[in-house]
MDAnalysis code that builds the backbone (N, CA, C; Angstrom):
import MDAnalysis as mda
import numpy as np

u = mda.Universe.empty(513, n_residues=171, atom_resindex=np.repeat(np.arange(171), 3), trajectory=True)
u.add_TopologyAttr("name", ["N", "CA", "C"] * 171)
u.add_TopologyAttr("resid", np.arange(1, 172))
u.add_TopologyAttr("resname", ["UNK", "UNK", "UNK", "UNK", "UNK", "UNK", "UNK", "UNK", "UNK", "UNK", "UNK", "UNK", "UNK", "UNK", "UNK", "UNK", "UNK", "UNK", "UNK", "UNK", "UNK", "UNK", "UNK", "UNK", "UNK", "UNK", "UNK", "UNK", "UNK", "UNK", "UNK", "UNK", "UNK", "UNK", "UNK", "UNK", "UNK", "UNK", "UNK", "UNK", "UNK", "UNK", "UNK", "UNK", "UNK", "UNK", "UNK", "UNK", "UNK", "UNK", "UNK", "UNK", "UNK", "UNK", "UNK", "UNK", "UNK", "UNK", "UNK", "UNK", "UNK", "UNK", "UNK", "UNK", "UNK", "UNK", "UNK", "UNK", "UNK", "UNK", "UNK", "UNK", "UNK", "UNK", "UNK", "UNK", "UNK", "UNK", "UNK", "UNK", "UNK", "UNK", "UNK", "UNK", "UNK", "UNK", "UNK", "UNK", "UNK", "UNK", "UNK", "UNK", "UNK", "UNK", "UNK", "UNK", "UNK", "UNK", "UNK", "UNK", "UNK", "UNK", "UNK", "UNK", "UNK", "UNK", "UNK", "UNK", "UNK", "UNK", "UNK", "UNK", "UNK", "UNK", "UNK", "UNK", "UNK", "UNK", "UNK", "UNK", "UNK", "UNK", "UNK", "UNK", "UNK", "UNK", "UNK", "UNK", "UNK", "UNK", "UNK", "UNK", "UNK", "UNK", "UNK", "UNK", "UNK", "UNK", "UNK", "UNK", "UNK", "UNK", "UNK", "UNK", "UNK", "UNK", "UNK", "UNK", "UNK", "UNK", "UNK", "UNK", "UNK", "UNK", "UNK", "UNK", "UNK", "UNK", "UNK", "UNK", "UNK", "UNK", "UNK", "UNK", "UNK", "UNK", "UNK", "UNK", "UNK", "UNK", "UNK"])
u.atoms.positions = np.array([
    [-29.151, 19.990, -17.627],
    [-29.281, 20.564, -18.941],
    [-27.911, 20.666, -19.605],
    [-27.822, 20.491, -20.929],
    [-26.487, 20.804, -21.597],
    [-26.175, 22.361, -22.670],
    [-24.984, 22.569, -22.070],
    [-24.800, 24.177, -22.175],
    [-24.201, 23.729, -23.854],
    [-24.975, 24.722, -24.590],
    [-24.663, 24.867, -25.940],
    [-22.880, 25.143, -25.797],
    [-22.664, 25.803, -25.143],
    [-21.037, 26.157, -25.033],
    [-20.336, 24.831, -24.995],
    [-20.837, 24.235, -24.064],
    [-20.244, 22.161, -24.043],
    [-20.437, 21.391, -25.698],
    [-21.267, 21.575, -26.052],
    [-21.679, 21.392, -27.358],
    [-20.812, 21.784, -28.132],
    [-20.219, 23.418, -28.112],
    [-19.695, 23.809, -29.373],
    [-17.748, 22.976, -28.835],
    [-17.558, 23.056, -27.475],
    [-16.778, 22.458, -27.090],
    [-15.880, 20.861, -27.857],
    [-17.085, 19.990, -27.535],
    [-17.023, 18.943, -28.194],
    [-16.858, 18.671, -29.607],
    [-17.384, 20.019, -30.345],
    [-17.661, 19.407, -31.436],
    [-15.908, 20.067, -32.024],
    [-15.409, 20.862, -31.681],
    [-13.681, 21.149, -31.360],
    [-12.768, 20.310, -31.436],
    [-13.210, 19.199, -30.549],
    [-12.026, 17.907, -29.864],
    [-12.831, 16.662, -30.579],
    [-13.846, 17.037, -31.349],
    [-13.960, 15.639, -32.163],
    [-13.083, 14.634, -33.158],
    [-13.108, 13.578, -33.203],
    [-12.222, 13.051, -34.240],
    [-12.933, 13.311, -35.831],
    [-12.030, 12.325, -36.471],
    [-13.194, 12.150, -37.723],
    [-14.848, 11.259, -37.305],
    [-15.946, 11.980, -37.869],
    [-16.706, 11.528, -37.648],
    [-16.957, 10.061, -38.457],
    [-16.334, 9.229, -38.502],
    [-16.651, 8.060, -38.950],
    [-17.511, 6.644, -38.570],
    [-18.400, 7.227, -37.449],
    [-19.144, 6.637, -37.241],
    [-20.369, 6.495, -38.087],
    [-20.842, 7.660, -38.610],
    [-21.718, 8.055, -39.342],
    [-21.944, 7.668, -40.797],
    [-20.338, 7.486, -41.027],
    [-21.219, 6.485, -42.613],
    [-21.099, 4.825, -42.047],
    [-20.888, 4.541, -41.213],
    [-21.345, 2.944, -41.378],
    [-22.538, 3.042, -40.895],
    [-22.900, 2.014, -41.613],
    [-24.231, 1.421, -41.940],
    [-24.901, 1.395, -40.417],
    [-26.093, 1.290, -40.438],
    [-27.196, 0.878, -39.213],
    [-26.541, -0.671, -38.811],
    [-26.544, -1.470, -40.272],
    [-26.466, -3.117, -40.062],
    [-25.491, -3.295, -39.454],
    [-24.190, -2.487, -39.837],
    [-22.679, -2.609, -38.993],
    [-22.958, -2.389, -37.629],
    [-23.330, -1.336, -37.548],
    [-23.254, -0.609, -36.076],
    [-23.357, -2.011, -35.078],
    [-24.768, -2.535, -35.595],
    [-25.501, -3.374, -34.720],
    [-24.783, -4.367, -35.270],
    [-24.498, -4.962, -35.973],
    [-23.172, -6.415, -35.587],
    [-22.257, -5.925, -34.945],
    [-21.872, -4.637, -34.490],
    [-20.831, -4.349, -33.762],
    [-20.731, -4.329, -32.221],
    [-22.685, -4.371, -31.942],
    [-23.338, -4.301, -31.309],
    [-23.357, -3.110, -30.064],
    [-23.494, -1.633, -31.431],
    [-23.785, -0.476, -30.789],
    [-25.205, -0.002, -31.165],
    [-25.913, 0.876, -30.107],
    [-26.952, 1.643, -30.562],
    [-26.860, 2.623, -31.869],
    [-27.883, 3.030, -32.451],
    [-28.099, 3.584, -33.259],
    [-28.966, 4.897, -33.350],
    [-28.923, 5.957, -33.378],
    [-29.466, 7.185, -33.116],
    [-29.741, 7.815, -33.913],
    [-31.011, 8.349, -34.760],
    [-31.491, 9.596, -35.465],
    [-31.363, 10.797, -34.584],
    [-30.460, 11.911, -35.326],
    [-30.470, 12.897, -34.221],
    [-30.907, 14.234, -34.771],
    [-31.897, 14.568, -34.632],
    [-33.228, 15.722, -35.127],
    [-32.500, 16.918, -34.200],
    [-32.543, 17.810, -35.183],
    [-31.916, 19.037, -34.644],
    [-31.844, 20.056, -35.823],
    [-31.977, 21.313, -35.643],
    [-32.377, 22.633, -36.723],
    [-30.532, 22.816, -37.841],
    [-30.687, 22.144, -38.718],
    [-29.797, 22.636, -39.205],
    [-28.442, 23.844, -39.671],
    [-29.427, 25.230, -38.444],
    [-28.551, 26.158, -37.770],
    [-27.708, 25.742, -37.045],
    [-28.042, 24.609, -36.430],
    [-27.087, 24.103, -35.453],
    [-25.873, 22.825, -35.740],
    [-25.264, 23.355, -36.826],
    [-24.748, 21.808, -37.187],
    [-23.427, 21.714, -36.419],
    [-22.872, 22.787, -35.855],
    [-22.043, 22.730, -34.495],
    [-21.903, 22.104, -33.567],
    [-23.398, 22.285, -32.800],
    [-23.833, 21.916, -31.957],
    [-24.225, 20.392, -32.224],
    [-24.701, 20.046, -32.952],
    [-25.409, 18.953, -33.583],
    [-23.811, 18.266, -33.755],
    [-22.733, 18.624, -34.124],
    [-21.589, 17.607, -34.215],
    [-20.914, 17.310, -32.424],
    [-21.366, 18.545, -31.899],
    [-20.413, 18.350, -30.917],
    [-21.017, 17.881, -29.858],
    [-22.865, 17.467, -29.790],
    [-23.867, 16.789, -29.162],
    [-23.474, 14.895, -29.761],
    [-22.669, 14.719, -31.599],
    [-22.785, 13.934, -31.874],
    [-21.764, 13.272, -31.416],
    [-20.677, 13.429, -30.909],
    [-19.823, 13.165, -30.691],
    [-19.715, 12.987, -29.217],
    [-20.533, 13.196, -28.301],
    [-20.638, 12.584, -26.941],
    [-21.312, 11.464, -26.921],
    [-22.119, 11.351, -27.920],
    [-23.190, 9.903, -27.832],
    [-21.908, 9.627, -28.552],
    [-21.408, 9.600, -29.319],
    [-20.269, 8.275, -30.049],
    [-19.477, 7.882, -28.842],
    [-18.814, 8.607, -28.246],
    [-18.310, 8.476, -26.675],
    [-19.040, 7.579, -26.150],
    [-19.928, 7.644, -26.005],
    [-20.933, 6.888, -25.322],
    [-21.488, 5.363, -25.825],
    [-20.922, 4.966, -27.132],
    [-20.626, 3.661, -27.892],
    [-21.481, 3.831, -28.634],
    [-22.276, 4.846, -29.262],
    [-23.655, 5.110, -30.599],
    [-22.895, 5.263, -31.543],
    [-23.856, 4.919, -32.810],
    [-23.596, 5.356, -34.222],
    [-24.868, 6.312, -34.317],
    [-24.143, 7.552, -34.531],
    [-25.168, 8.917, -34.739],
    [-25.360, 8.776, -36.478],
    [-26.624, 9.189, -36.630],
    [-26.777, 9.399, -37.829],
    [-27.449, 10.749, -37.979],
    [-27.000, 11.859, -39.045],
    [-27.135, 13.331, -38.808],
    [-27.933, 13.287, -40.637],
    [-28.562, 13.870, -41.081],
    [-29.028, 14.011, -42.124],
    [-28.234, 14.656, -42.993],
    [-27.623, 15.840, -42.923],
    [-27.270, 16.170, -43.627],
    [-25.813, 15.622, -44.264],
    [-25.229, 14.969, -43.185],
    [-23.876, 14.131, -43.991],
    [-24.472, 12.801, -44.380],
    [-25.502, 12.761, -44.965],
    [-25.863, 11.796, -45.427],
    [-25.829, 11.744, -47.229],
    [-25.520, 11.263, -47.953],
    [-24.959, 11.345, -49.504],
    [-26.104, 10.918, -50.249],
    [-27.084, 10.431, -49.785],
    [-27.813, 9.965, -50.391],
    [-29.404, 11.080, -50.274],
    [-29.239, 11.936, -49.240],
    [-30.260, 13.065, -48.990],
    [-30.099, 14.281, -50.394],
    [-31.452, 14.312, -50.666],
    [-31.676, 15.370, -51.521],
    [-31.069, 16.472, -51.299],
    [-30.450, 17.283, -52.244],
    [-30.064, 18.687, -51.878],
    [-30.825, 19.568, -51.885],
    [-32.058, 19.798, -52.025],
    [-33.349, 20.347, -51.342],
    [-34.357, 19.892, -50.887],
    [-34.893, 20.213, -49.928],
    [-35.829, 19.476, -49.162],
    [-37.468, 19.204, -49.857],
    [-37.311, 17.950, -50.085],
    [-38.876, 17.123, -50.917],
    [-39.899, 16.288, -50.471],
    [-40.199, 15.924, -51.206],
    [-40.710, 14.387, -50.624],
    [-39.822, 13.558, -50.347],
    [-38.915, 13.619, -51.736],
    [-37.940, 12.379, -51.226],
    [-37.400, 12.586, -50.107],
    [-36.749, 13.229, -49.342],
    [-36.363, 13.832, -48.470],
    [-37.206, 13.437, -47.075],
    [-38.824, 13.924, -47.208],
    [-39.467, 13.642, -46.346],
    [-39.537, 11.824, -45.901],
    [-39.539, 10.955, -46.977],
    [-39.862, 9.458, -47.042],
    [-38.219, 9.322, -46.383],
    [-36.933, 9.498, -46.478],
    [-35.547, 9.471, -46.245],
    [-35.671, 9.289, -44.922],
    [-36.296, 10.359, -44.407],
    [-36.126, 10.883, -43.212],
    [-36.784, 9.865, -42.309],
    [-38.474, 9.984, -42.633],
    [-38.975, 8.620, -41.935],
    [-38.822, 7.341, -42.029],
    [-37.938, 6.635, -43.346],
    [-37.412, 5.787, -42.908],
    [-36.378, 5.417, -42.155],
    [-35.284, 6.849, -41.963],
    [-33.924, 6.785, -40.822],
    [-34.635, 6.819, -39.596],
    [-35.675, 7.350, -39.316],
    [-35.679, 7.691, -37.802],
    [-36.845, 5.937, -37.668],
    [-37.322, 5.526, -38.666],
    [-37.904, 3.656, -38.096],
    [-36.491, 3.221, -38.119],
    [-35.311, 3.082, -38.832],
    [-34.522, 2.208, -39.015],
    [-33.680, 2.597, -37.809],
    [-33.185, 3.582, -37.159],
    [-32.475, 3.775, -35.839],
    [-33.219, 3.222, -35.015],
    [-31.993, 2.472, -34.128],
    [-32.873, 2.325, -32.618],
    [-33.404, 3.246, -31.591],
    [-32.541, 4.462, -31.218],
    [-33.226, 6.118, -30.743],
    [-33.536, 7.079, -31.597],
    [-34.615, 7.766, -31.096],
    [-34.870, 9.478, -31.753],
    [-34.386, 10.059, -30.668],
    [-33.352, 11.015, -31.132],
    [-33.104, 12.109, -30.059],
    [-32.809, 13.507, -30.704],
    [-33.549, 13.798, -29.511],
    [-33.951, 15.506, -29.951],
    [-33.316, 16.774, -29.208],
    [-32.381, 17.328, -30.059],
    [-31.574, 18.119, -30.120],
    [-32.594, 20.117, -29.156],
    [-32.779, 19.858, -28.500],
    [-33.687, 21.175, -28.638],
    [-32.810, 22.074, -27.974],
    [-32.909, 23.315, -29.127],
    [-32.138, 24.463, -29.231],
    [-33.593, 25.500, -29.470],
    [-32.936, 26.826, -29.728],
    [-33.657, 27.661, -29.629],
    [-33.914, 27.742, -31.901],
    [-33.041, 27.169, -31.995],
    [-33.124, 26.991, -33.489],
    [-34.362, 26.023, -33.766],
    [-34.181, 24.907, -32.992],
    [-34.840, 23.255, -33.743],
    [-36.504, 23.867, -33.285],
    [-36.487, 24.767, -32.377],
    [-38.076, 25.110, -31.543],
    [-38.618, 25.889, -32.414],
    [-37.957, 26.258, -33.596],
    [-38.589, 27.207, -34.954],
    [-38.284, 27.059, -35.942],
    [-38.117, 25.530, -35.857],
    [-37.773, 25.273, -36.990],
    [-39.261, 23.990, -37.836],
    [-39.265, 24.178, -39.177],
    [-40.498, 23.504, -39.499],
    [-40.386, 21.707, -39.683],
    [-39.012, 20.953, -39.659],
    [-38.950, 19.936, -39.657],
    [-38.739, 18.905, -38.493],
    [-38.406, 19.808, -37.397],
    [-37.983, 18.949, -35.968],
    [-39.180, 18.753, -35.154],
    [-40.217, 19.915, -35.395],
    [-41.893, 19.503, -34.405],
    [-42.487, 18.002, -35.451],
    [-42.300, 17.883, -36.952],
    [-42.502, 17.115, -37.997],
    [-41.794, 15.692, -37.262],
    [-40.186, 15.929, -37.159],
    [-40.134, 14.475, -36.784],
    [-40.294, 14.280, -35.971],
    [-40.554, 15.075, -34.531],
    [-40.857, 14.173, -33.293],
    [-41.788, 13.997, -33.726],
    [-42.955, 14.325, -34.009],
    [-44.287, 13.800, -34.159],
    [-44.353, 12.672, -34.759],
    [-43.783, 12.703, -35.739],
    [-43.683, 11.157, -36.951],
    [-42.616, 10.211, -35.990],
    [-41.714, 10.226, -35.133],
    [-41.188, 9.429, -34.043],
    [-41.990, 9.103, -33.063],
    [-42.878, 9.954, -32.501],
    [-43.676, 9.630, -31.423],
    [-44.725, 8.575, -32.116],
    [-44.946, 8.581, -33.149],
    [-46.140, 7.924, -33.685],
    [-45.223, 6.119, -34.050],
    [-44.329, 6.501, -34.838],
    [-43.244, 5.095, -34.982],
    [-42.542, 4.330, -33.863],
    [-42.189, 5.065, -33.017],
    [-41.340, 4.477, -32.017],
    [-42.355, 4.354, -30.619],
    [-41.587, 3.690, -29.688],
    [-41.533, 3.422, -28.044],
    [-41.519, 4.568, -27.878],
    [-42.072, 4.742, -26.442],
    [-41.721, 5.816, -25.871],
    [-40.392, 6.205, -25.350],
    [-39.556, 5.152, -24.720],
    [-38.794, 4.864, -23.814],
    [-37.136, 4.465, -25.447],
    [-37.965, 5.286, -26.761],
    [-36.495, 5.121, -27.230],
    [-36.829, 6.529, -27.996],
    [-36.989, 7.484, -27.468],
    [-37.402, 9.180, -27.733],
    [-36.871, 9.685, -26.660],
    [-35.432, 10.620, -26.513],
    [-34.834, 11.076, -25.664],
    [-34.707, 12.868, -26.060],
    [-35.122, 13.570, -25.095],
    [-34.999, 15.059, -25.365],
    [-33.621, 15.529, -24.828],
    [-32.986, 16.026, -25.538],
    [-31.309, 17.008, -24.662],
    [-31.818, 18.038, -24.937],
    [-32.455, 18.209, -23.409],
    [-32.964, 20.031, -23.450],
    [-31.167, 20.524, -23.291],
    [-31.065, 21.895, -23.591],
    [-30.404, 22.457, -23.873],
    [-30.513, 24.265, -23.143],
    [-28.753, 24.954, -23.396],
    [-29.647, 26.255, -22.224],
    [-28.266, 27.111, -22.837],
    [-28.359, 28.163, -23.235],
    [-27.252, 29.058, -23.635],
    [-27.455, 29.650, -22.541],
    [-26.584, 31.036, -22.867],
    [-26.807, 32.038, -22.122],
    [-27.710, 32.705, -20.813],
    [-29.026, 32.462, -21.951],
    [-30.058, 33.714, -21.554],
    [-31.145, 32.252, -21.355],
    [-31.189, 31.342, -22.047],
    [-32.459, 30.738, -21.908],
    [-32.260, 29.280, -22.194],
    [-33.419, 28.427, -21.620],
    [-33.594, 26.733, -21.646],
    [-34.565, 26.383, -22.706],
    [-34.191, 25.444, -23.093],
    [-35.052, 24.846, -24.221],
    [-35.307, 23.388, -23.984],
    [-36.419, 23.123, -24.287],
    [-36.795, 21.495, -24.695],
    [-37.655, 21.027, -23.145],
    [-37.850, 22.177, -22.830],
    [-38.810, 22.085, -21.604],
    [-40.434, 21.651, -21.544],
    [-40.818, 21.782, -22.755],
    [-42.327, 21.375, -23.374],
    [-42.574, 19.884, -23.273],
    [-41.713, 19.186, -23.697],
    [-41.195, 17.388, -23.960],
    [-40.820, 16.623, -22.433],
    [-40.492, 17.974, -21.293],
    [-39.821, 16.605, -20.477],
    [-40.472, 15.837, -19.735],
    [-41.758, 15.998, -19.320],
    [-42.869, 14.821, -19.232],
    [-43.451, 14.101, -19.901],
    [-43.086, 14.048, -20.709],
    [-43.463, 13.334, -22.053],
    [-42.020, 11.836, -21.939],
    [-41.103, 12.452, -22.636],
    [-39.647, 11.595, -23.169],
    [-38.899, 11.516, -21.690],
    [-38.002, 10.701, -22.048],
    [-36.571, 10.537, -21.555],
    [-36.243, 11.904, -21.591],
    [-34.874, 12.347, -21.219],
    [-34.173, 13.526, -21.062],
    [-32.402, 13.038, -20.487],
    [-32.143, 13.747, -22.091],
    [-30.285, 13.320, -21.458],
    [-29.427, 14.253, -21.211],
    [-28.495, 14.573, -20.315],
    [-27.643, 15.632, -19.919],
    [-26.450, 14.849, -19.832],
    [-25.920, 15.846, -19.438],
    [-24.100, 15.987, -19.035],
    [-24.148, 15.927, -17.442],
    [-23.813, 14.429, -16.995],
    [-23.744, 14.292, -15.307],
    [-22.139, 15.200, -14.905],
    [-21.957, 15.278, -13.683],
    [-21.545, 15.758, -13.030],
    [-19.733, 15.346, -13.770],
    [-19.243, 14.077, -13.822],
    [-18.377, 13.299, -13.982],
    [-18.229, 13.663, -15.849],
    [-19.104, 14.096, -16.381],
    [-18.693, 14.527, -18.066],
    [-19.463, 13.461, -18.531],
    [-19.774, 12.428, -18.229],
    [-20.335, 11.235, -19.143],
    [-22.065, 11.784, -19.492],
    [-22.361, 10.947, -20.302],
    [-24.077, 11.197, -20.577],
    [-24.708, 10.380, -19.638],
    [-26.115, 11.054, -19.073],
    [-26.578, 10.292, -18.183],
    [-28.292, 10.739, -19.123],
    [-28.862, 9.731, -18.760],
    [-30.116, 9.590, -19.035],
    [-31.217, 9.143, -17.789],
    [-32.270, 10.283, -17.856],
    [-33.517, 10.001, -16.588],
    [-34.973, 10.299, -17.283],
    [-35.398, 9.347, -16.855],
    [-36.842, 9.268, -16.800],
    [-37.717, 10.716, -17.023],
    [-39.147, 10.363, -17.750],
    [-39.903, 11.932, -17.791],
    [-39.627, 12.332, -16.223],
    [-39.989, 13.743, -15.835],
    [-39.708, 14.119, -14.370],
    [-39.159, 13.758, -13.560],
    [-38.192, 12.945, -13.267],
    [-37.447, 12.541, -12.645],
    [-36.316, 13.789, -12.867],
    [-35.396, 13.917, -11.578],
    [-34.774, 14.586, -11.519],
    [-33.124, 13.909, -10.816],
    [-33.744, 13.088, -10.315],
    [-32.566, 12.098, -9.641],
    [-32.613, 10.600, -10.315],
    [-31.775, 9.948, -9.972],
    [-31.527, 8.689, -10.293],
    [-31.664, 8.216, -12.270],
    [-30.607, 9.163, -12.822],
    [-30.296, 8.695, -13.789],
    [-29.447, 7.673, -14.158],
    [-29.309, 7.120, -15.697],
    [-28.622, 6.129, -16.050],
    [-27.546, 6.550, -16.513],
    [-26.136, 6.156, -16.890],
    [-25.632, 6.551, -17.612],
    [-25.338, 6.121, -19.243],
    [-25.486, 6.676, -20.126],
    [-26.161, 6.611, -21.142],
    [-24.857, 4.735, -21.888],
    [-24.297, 4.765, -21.639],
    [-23.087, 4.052, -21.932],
    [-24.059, 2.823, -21.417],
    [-24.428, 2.706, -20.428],
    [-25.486, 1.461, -19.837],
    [-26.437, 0.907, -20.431],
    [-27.052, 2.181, -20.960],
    [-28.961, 2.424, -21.503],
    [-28.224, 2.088, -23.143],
    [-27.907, 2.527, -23.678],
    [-27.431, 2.269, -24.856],
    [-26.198, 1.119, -25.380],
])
C-alpha cells in the first residue's frame, strides 16, 4: 500500500511538471505510456506527488485540473472532457484516498473506465494514512500499484500478493 505521507513526500522533490502538457500524441512518439489519473481534487498533493512517481517510472500523467482547456466549473462539457481523456490515455489509475471514496466524480469515472477500457489497463493505488486503508473494494477487480521495497513502482495482479511487476516494465 502507499502511505499518503510518501505521496505528500514526492510531490516536495518534484521537478516541473512538464510532462503533463505534452500531448498524448508526443508522449507516444516518444514512446511512453499515458495515464488518466482519477483522484478527489482534495487531494491535489497527493495526486502531484503520486504523479510524479509514475513520471519516474517513464508515464505522461495527465491530471484534470492542470488541464487549460477544462471548464472552470464542473458541466457537461467537463463531463464529455473527461471521458474523452480517460478513452484517449492508455491507463486509468485510481488514486483511492479517503477523499476520492466520497467523492461524486471518481466512483463516475471508474465506472465510465471500466465500461471503455481493458481490464488489465485499470490500476487501483490503494492508499493508507494514519488511521486507515483505502481502495480495498477494487482489489479483486483491477491491477493494484504500490511502492516495492527498493522505492520503484511495482504493479500485481487482482489478489495477488506476490510476484509483482515493476511498473517501468508494464508501462
Amino acid at each position: 500500500m502507499i502511505t499518503t505521507d510518501s505521496l505528500r513526500g514526492a510531490s516536495y522533490k518534484r521537478a516541473q511538471f512538464n510532462a503533463i502538457t505534452r500531448s498524448v500524441q508526443q508522449a507516444k512518439i516518444l514512446g511512453q505510456s499515458t495515464i488518466f489519473l482519477c483522484h478527489s481534487h482534495k487531494d491535489h498533493t497527493l495526486a502531484l506527488g503520486f504523479a510524479q512517481l509514475l513520471q519516474e517510472a517513464g508515464c505522461k500523467v495527465y491530471i484534470d485540473w492542470l488541464d487549460s482547456e477544462m471548464p472552470e466549473k464542473p458541466n457537461k462539457e467537463t463531463a464529455a472532457r473527461i471521458q474523452l481523456k480517460i478513452k484517449e490515455n492508455d491507463y486509468f489509475v485510481y488514486l483511492a484516498t479517503e477523499n476520492s471514496s466520497k467523492s461524486r466524480w471518481c466512483p463516475w469515472e471508474i465506472g465510465y473506465a471500466d465500461g471503455v477500457k481493458v481490464t488489465n489497463k485499470i490500476v487501483i493505488a490503494p492508499t493508507k494514512d494514519r488511521t486507515n486503508a483505502y481502495g480495498q473494494e477494487y482489489l479483486e477487480l483491477y491491477q493494484r500499484i504500490e511502492i516495492a521495497s527498493n522505492g520503484s513502482l511495482a504493479i500485481f495482479d487482482p489478489g495477488m500478493t506476490t510476484n509483482g511487476r515493476y511498473a517501468n516494465s508494464v508501462w
